[in-house]
C-alpha atoms as one frame of an Amber mdcrd trajectory, in Angstrom:
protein
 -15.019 -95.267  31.564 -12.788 -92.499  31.611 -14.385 -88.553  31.416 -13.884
 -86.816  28.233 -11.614 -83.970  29.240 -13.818 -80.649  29.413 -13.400 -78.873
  25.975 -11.819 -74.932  26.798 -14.297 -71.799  25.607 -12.218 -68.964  24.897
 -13.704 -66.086  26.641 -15.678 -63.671  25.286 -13.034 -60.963  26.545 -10.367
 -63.073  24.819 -11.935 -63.628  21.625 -12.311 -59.562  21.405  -8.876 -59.249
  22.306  -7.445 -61.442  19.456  -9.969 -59.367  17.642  -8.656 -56.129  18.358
  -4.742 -57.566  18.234  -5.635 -59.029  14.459  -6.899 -55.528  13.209  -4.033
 -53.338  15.003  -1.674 -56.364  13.173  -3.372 -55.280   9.579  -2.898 -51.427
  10.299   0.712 -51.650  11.347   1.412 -54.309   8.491  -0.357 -51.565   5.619
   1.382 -51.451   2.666   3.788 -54.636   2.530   1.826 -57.764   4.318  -1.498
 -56.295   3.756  -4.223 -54.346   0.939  -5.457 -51.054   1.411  -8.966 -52.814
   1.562  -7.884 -55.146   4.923  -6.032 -52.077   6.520  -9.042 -49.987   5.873
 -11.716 -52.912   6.914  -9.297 -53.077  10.343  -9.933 -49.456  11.216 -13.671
 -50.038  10.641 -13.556 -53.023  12.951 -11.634 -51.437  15.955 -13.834 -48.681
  15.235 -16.563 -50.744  15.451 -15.193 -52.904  18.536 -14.304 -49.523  20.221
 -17.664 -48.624  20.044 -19.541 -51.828  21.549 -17.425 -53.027  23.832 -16.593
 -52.439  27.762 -14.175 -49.823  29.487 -11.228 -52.305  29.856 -11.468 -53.292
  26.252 -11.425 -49.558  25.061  -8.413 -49.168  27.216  -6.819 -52.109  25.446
  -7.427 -50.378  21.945  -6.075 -47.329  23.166  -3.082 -48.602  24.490  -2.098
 -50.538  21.533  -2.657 -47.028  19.225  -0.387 -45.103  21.774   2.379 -47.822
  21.298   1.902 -47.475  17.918   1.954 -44.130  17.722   4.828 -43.364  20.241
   6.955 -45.160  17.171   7.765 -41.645  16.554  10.340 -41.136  19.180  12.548
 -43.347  17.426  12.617 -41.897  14.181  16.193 -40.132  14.599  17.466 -43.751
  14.344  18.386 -45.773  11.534  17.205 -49.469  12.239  20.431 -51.572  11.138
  21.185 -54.631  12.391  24.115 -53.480  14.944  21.530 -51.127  16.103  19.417
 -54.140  17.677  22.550 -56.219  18.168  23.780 -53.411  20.741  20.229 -53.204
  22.364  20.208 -57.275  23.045  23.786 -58.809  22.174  22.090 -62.822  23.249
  19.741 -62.322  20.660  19.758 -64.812  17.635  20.866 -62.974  14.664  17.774
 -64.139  12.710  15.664 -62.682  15.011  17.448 -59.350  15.156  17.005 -59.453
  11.286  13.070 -59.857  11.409  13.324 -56.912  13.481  15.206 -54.785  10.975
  12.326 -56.165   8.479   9.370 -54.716  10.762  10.787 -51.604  11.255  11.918
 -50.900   7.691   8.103 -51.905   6.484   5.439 -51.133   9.372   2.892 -48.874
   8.408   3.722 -47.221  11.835   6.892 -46.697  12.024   6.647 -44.194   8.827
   5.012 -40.761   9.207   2.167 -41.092   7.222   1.407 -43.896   8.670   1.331
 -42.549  12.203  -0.720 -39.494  11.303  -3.451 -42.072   9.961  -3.692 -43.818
  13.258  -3.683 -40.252  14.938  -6.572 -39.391  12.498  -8.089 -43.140  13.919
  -7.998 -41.407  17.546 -10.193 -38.467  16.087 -12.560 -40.872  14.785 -12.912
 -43.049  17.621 -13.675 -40.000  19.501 -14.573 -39.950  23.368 -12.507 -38.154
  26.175 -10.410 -41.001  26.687  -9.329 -40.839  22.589  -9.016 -36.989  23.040
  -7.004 -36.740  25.979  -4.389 -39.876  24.561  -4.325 -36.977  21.580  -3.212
 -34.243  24.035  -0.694 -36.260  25.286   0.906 -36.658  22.232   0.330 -33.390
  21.055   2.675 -31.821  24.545   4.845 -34.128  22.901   4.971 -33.129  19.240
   5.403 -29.356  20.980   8.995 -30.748  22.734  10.869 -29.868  19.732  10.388
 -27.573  16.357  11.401 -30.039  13.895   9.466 -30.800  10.283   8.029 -33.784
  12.211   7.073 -32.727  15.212   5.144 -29.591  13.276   3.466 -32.282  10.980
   2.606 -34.028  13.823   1.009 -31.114  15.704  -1.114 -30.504  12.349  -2.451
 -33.712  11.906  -3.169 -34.165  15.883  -5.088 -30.646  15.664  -7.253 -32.175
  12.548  -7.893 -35.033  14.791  -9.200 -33.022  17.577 -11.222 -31.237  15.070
 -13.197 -34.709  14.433 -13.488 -35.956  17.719 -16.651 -35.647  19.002 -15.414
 -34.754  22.895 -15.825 -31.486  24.544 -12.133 -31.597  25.988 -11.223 -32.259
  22.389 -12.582 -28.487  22.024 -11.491 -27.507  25.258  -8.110 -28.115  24.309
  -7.784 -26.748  21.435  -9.269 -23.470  22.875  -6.465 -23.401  25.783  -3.746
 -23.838  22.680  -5.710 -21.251  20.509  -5.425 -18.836  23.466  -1.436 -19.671
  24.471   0.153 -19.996  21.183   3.030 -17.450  20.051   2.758 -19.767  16.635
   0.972 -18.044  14.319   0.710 -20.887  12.017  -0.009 -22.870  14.300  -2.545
 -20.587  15.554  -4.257 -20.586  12.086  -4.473 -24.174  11.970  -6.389 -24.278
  15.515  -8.787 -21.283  14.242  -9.566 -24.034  11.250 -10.020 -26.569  13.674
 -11.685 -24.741  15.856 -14.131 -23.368  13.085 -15.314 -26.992  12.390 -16.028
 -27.429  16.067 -18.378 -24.128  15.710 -20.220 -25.562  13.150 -21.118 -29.048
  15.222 -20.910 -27.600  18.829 -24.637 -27.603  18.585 -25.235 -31.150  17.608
 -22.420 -32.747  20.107 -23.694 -34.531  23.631 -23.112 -32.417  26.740 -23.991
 -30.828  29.736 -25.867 -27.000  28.924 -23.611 -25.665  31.079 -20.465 -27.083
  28.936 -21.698 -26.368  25.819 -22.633 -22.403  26.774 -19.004 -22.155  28.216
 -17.498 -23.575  25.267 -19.584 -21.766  22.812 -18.584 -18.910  24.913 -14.791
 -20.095  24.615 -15.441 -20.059  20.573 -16.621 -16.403  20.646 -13.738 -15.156
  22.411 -11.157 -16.633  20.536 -13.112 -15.961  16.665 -12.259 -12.107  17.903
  -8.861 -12.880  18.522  -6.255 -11.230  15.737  -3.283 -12.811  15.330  -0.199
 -10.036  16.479  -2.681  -7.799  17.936  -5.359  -8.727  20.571  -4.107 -12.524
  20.246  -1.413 -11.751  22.577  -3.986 -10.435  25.329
């Protein structure tokens, strides 16, 4: 009698990662393929999956939300056909089509939809989350274009939520370098909501007194006067 051949068990690390894959899927798919409801229930899960989970699954989330984000660097280019034809001239033309189609519609690959999955960062929270933030933030400070301004907004807000101390620290070495004064305005705000929870976030006494510190001394701070040291 012949063995029945040993049934496969997807691993548990597996199973997450077709988890986490499925949701990122529904977020970049928002509004075309998918509801407001299922892209909204997808943040809640990675959220939720972010939270639960090991170190090398958190690094998976994060690295799919970077390569979603960093969609931005190709927004100077209009996604035609020839475009992608140039890029890989083997390609089947119906393929190079269906990549015309995701750019055109992916939630990421438009502006507001990339400031929502910065905001996701925020939200996860964690110095991991915050530092992938400041990377992208050195980057929205390359150029001074409409985007890269919007982008530098929404990354402070997201800062703001996060619930790590080098989200704070951060945004207290901008507060104190900046020649922007809008921009410096929008870190005061940012840095005002941090005041207001500094007390209630997990860390070291000795890194919350230096930060709290770090609050004080920039609060004084005019803008055009003492700002500039």
């Amino acid at each position: 009698m012949k063995k029945k051949p040993k049934e496969k068990h997807e691993k548990p690390m597996d199973n997450t990662v077709r988890q986490i894959e499925k949701n990122i899927f529904s977020l970049k798919f928002y509004p075309v393929a998918v509801d407001e409801d299922s892209k909204d229930e997808a943040v809640r899960n990675l959220l939720k999956i972010y939270e639960k989970e090991n170190e090398t699954l958190k690094q998976v989330i994060l690295f799919m939300l970077h390569e979603a984000i960093s969609q931005y660097f190709e927004f100077k280019i209009a996604h035609v056909f020839d475009y992608f034809k140039a890029r890989n001239p083997q390609e089947d033309p119906s393929k190079l089509r269906i990549e015309v189609y995701r750019k055109m519609f992916n939630y990421n690959t438009s502006l507001e939809g990339v400031i929502e999955i910065i905001h996701v960062l925020g939200r996860i929270g964690g110095d991991d989350a915050a530092k992938l933030l400041t990377y992208h933030y050195a980057r929205a400070c390359a150029a001074e274009t409409e985007l890269h301004v919007t982008l530098r907004n929404a990354i402070i807000s997201a800062l703001a939520e996060s619930d790590s101390p080098y989200a704070l620290s951060s945004l207290l070495t901008y507060a104190n370098h900046t020649d922007n004064e809008r921009t410096f305005q929008r870190l005061m705000t940012a840095i005002g909501k941090w005041n207001d929870k500094v007390d209630k976030i997990k860390m070291k006494d000795k890194t919350r007194k230096k930060l709290k510190k770090g609050i004080a001394e920039v609060i004084k701070k005019e803008f055009g006067t003492s700002h500039y040291g």
